[in-house]
TIKELO-267214 format. One record per residue (C-alpha): residue number from 1; x negated, y, z negated; chain. Coordinates in Angstrom, 3 decimals. Layout:
TIKELO-267214
PT seq       xx       yy       zz mol
PT NUM        X        Y        Z   A
...
END
This chain:
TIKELO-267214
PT seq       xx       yy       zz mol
PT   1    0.000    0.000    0.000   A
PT   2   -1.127    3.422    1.193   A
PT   3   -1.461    5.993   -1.500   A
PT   4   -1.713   10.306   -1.530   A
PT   5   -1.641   10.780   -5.355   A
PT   6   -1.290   14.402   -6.009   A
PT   7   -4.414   16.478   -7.589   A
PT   8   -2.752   16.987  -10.713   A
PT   9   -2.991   13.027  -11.775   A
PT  10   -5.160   11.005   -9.224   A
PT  11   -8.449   11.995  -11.072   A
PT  12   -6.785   11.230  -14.665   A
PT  13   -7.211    7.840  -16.080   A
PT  14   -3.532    7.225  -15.407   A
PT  15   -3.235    8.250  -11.848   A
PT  16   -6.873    6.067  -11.478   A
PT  17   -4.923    2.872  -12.980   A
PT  18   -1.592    3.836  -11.096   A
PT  19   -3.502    3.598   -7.889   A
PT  20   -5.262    0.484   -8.148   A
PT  21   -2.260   -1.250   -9.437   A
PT  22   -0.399    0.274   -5.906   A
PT  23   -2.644   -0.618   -3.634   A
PT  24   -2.430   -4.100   -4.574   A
PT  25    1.245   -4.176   -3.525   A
PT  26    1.850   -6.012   -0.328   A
PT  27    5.649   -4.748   -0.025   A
PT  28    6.927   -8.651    0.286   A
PT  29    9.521   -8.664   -1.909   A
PT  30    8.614  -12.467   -3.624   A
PT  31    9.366  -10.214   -6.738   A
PT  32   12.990   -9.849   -6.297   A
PT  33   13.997  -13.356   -6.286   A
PT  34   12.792  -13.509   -9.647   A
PT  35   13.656   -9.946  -11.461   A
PT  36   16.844  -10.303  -13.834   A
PT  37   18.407   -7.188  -12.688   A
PT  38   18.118   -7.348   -8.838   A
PT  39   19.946  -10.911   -9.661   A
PT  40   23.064   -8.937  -11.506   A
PT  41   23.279   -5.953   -8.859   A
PT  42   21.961   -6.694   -5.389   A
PT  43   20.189   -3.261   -5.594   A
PT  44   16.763   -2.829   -3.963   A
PT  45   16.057    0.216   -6.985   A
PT  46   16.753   -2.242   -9.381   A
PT  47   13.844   -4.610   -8.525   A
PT  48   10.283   -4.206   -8.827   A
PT  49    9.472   -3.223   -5.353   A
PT  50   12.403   -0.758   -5.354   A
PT  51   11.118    0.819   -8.443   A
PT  52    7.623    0.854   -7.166   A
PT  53    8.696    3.123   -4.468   A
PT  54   10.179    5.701   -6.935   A
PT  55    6.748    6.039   -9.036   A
PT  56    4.428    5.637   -5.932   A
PT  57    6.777    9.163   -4.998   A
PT  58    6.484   10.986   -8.185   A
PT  59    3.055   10.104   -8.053   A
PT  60    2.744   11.199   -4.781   A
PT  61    4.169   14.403   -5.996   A
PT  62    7.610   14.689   -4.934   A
PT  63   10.270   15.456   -8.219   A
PT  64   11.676   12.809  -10.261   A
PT  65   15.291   12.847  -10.756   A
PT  66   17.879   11.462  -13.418   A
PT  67   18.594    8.789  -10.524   A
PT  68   14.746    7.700  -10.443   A
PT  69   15.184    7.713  -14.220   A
PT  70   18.177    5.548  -14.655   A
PT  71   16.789    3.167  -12.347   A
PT  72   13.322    2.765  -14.494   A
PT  73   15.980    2.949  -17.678   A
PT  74   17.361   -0.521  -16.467   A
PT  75   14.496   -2.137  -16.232   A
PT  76   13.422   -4.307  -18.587   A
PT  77    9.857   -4.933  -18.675   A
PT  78    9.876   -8.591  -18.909   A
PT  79    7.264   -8.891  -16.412   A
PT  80    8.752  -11.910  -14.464   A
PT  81    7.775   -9.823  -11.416   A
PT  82    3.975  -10.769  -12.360   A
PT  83    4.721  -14.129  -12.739   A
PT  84    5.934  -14.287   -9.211   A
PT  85    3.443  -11.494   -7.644   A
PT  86    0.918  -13.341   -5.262   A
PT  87   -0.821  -10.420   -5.507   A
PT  88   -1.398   -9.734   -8.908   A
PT  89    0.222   -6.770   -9.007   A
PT  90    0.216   -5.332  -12.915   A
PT  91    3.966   -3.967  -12.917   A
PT  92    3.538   -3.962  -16.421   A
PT  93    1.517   -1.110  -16.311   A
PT  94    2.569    0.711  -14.146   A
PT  95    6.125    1.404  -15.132   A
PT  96    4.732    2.186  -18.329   A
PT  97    2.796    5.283  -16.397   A
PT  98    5.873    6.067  -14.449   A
PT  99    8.244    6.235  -17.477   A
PT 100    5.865    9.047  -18.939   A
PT 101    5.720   10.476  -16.260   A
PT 102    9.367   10.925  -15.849   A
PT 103    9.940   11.225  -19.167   A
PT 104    8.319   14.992  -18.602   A
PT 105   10.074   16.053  -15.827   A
PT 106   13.547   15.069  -16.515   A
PT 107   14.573   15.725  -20.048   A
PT 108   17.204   13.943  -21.549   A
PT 109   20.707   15.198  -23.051   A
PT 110   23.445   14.105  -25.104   A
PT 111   24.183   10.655  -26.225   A
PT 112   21.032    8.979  -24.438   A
PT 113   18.854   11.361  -26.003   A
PT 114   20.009   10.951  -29.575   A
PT 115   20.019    7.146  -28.994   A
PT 116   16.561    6.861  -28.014   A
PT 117   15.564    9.416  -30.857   A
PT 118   17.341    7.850  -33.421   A
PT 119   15.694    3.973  -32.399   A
PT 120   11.845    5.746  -32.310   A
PT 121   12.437    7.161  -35.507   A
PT 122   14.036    4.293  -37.811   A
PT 123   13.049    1.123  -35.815   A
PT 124    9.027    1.854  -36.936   A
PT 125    9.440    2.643  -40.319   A
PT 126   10.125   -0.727  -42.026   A
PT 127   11.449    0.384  -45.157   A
PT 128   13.489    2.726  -43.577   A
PT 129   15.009    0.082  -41.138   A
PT 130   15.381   -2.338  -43.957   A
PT 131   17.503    0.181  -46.319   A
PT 132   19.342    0.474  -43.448   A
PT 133   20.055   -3.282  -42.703   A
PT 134   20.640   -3.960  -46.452   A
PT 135   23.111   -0.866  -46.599   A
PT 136   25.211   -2.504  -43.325   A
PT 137   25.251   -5.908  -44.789   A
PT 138   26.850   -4.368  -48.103   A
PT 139   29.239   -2.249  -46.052   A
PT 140   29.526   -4.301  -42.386   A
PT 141   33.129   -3.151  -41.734   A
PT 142   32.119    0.333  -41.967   A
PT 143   29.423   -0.085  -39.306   A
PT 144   30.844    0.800  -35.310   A
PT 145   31.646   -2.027  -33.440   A
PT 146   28.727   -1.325  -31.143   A
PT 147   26.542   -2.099  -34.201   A
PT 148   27.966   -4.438  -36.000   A
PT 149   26.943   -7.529  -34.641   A
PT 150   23.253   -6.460  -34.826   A
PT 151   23.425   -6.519  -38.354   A
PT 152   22.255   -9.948  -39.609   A
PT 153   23.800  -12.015  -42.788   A
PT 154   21.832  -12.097  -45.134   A
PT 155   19.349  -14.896  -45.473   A
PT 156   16.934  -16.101  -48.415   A
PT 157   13.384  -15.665  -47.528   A
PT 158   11.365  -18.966  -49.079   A
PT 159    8.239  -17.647  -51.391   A
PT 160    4.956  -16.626  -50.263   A
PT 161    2.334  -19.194  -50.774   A
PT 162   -0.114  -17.990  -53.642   A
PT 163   -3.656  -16.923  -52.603   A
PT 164   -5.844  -20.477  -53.362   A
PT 165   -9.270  -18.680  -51.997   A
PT 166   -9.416  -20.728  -48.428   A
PT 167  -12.327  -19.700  -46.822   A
PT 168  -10.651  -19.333  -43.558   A
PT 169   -8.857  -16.041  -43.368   A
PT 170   -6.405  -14.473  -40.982   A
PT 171   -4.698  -10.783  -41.053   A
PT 172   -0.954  -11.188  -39.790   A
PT 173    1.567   -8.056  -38.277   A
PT 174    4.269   -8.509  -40.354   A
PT 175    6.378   -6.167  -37.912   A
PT 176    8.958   -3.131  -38.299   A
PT 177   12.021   -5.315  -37.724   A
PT 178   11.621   -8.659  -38.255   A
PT 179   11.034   -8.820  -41.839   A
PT 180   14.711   -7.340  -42.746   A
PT 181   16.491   -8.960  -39.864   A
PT 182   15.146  -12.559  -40.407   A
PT 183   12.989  -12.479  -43.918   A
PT 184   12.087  -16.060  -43.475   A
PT 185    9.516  -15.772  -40.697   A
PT 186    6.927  -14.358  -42.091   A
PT 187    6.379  -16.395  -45.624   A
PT 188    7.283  -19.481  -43.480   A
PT 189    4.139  -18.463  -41.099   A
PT 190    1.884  -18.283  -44.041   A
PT 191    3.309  -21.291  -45.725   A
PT 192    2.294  -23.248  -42.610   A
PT 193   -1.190  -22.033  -42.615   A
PT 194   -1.787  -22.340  -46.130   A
PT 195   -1.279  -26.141  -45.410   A
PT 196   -3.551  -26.308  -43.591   A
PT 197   -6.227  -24.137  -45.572   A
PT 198   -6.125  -20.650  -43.699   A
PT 199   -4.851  -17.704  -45.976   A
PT 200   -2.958  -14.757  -44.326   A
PT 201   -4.438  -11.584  -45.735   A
PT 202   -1.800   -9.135  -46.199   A
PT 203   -2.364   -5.381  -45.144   A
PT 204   -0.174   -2.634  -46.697   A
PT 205   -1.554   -0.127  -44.263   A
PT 206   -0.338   -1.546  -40.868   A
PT 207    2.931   -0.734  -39.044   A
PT 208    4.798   -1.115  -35.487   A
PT 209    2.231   -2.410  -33.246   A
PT 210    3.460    0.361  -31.115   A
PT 211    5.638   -0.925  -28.491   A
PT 212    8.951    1.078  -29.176   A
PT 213    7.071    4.302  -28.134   A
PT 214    5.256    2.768  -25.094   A
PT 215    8.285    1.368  -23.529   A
PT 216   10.058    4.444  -24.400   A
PT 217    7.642    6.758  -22.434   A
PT 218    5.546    8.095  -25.543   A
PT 219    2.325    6.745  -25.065   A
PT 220    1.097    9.334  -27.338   A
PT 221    2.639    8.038  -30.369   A
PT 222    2.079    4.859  -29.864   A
PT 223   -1.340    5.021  -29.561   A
PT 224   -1.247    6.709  -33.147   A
PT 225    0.146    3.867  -34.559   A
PT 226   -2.316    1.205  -32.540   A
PT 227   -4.796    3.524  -34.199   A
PT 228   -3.283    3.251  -37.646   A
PT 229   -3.054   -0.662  -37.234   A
PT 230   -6.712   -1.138  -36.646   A
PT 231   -7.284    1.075  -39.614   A
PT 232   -5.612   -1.171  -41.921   A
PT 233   -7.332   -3.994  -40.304   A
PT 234  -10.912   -3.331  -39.320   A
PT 235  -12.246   -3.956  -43.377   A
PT 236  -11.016   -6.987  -42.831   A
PT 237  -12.406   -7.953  -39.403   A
PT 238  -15.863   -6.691  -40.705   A
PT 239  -15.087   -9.356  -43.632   A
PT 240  -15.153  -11.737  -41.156   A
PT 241  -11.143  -12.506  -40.500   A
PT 242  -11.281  -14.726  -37.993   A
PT 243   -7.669  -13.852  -36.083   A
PT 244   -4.600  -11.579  -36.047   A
PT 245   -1.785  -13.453  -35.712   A
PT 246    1.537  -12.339  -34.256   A
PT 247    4.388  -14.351  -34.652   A
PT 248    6.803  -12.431  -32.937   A
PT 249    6.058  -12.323  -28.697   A
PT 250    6.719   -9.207  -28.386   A
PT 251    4.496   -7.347  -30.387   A
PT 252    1.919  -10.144  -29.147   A
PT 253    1.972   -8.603  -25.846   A
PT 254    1.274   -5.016  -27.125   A
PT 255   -1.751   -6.373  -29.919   A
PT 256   -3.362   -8.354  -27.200   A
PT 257   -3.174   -5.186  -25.140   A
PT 258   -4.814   -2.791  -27.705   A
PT 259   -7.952   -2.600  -25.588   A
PT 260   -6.628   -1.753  -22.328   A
PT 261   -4.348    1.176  -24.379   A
PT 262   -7.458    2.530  -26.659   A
PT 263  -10.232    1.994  -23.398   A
PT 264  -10.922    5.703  -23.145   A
PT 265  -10.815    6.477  -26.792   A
PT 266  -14.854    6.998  -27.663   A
PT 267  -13.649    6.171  -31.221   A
PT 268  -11.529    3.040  -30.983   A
PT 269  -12.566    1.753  -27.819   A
PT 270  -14.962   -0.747  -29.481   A
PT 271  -12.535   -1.953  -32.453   A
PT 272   -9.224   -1.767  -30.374   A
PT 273  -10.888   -4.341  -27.193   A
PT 274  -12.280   -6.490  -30.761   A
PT 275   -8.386   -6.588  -31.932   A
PT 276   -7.653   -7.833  -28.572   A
PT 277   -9.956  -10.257  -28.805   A
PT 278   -8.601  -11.980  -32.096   A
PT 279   -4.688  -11.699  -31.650   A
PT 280   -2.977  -14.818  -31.383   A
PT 281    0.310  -16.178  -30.940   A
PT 282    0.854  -18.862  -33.044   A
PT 283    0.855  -21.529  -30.810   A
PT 284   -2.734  -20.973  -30.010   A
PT 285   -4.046  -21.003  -33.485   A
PT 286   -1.720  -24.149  -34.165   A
PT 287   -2.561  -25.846  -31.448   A
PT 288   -6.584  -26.366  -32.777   A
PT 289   -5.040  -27.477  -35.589   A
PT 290   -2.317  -30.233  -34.016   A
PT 291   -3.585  -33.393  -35.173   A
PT 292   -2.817  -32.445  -38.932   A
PT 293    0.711  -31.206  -38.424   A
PT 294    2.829  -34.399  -39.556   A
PT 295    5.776  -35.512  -36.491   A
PT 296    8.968  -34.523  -36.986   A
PT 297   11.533  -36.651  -39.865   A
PT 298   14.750  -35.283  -40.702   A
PT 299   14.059  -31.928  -39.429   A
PT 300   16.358  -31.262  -36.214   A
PT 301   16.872  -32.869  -33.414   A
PT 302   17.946  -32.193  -30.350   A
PT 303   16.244  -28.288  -29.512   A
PT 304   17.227  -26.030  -26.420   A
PT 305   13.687  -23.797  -26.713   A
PT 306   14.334  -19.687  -25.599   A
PT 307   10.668  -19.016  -24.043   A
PT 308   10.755  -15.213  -24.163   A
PT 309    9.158  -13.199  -21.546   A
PT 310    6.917  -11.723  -23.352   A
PT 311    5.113  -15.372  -24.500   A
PT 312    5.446  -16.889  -20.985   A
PT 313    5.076  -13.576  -18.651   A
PT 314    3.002  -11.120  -21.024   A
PT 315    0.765  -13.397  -22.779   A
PT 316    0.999  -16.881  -20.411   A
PT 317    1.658  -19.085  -22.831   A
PT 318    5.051  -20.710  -21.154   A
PT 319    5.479  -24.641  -21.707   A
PT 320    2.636  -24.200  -24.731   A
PT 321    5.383  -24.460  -27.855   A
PT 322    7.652  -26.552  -25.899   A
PT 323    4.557  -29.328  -25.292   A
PT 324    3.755  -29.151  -28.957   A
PT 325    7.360  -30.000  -30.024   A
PT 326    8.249  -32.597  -28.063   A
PT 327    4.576  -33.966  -29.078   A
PT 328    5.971  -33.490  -32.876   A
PT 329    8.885  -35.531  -31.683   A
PT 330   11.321  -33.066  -31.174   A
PT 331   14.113  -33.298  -28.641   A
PT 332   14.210  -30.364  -26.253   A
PT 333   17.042  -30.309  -24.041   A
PT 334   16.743  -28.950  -20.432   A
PT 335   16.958  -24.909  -19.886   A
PT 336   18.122  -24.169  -16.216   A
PT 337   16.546  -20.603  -15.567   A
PT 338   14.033  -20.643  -17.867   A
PT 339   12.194  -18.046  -16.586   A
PT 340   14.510  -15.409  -17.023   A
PT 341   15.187  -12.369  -19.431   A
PT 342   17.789  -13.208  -22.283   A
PT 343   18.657   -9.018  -22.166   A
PT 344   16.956   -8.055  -25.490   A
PT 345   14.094   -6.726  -24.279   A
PT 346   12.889   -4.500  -27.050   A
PT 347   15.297   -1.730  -27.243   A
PT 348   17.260   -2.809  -23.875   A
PT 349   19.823   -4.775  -25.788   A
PT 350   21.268   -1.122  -27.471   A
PT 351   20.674    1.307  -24.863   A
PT 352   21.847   -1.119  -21.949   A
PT 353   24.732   -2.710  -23.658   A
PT 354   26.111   -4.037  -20.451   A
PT 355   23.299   -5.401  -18.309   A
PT 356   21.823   -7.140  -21.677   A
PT 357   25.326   -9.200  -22.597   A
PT 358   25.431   -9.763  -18.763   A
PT 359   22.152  -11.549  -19.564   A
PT 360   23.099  -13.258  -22.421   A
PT 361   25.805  -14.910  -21.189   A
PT 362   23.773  -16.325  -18.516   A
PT 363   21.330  -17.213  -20.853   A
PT 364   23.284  -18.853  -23.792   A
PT 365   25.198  -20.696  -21.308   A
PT 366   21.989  -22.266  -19.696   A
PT 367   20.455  -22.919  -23.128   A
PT 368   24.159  -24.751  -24.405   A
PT 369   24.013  -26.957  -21.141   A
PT 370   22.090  -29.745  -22.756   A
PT 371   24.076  -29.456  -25.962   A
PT 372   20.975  -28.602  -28.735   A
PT 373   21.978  -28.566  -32.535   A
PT 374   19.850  -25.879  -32.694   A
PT 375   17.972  -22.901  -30.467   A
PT 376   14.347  -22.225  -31.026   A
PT 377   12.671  -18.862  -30.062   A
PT 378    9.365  -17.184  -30.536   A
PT 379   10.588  -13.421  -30.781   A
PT 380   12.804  -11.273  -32.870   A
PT 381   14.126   -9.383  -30.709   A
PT 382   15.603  -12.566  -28.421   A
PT 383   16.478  -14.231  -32.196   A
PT 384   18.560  -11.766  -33.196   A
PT 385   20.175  -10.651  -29.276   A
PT 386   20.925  -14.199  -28.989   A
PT 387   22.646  -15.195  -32.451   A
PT 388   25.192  -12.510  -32.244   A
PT 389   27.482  -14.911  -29.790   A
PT 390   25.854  -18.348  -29.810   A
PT 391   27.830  -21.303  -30.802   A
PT 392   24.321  -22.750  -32.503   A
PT 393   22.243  -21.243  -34.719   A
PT 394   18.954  -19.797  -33.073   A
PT 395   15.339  -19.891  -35.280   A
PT 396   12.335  -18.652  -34.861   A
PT 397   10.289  -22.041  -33.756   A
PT 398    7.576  -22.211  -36.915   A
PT 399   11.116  -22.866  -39.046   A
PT 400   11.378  -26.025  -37.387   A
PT 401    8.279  -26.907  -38.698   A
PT 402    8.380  -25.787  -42.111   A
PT 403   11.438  -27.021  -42.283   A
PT 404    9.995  -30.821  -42.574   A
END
């Protein structure tokens, strides 16, 4: 692809990343069998190629508009489009760039601007969010309908294993959300590793891994808080922590991509490409560790396994959980469509409404086809999207195997 970047950004380290991620584009379109909302509304702006063409001409210099806005709005950064991209084309970046982008020129109004203020504000601050979640639980049929499925019943957290001085030591994002909409994941992380002789070390300092803001077109702000992450960390990693494990997908993606964010920050460059380095899902730490995780007893059964984008298309780790469970003699039923988006997608789920139950229809119905006693996932933000209609419960995976 052909490219006239305008003086203004072509010399920046944006427009520099922009362009090499255009020119890689071949215009073929493989991406739009496979992007989630091309498949609900047969519109070329609504798949990755279409929405290519709007940022190459903003780039290019001609003036975004709220139509070029909505149309990067309703995207939902799953990344399949990489997945299927014979030419490697980093859409992932790139529509990160072209949301700032128009994120300056058009400013928003009304209802869409309070919504995404309101969800950049509370969704980071964890005790914020939490007072909030514990307030709607108390007082559910006060919440708006909109809401009120989004709020969680309450569930007891099990106990966080007691520090036994393992030599092998781990740090651990316990996450904005996740630990007031489903309390059990992260104890039930640590539990597992304590087992088998790897202590989480608990940080008090670190906070959203940053994602809200990036996909929100404030790269700004979330650099702050990548910044204030490896601050909490780096004593740590000098101590000789060994991994940072991320048990939700989603904020996987954005850890393992602290380097790439931080590369031109003289500072953090160094310690931010390092973090890279030692995030982990899950899956890859307890993989090394298989052959001393017992098989499966009573523990359920037949499993219908949610991969979420962001573990198969952002960090390309599809089929790695499903292997393992099946190995740990689980029964996973078959999931037509794997490969596509569920509609949570961060933030999507709320400022999308439509498109993202669209989704989840789709989705649920595929993952009920083989009749599971019980979904598995490996992100929050798919947990929680999912269990407001399913007919079975849906976990976070590493439940399953605390649960024997």
């Amino acid at each position: 692809m052909q490219t006239w970047l305008t003086d203004a950004i072509k010399n920046t380290p944006e427009g520099q990343e922009a362009e090499r991620i255009l020119r890689k584009c071949t215009h073929c379109g493989f991406c739009l069998a496979t992007c989630p909302t091309y498949q609900l509304v047969g519109n070329e702006l609504d798949s990755p190629r279409g929405r290519i063409y709007l940022m190459k001409q903003v780039l290019e210099g001609q003036p975004a508009t709220s139509t070029t806005q909505m149309h990067l709005d309703r995207c939902l950064t799953c990344r399949n489009c990489e997945s299927t991209c014979p030419s490697g084309v980093e859409y992932g970046k790139l529509v990160d760039i072209g949301r700032a982008m128009v994120e300056e020129q058009v400013p928003r109004s009304g209802h869409g601007a309070l919504m995404r203020s309101t969800l950049r504000t509370v969704l980071p601050r964890r005790r914020l969010f939490s007072a909030l979640i514990r307030a709607g639980q108390v007082f559910r049929p006060l919440v708006p309908g909109s809401l009120r499925g989004k709020i969680p019943q309450p569930r007891q957290a099990p106990a966080w294993p007691e520090p036994k001085g393992h030599s092998r030591k781990v740090l651990m994002l316990e996450g904005c959300v996740q630990p007031a909409l489903e309390p059990a994941i992260n104890p039930t992380t640590a539990r597992l590793l304590d087992r088998l002789g790897i202590e989480i070390v608990r940080t008090s300092g670190s906070e959203c891994c940053g994602a809200i803001d990036q996909h929100l077109g404030h790269p700004q702000k979330a650099a702050e808080r990548v910044r204030a992450n490896i601050d909490a960390w780096w004593p740590h990693i000098e101590a000789g922590a060994e991994a940072v494990v991320v048990n939700a997908s989603g904020c996987g993606v954005q850890v393992k991509d602290y380097g790439h964010l931080l590369q031109d920050d003289p500072e953090y460059a160094d310690k931010a490409a390092r973090v890279s380095e030692l995030a982990v899902d899950p899956v890859e730490l307890l993989l090394q560790e298989e052959e001393r995780l017992a098989p499966a007893s009573s523990a359920p059964r037949k499993v219908a396994f949610q991969s979420p984008c962001t573990l198969q298309h952002g960090q390309k780790l599809g089929g790695r959980v499903e292997a393992m469970l099946r190995r740990l003699g689980f029964e996973l039923t078959p999931t037509p469509d794997a490969h596509l988006c569920c509609g949570s997608a961060g933030t999507y789920s709320v400022l999308q409404p439509e498109m993202a139950k669209e989704l989840r229809t789709n989705k649920l119905r595929n993952l009920q086809s083989g009749k599971p006693e019980l979904i598995a996932t490996a992100n929050i933000g798919c947990l929680t999207h999912l269990n407001e209609t399913s007919e079975v419960p849906v976990r976070h995976w590493l439940e399953l195997l605390d649960a024997r």
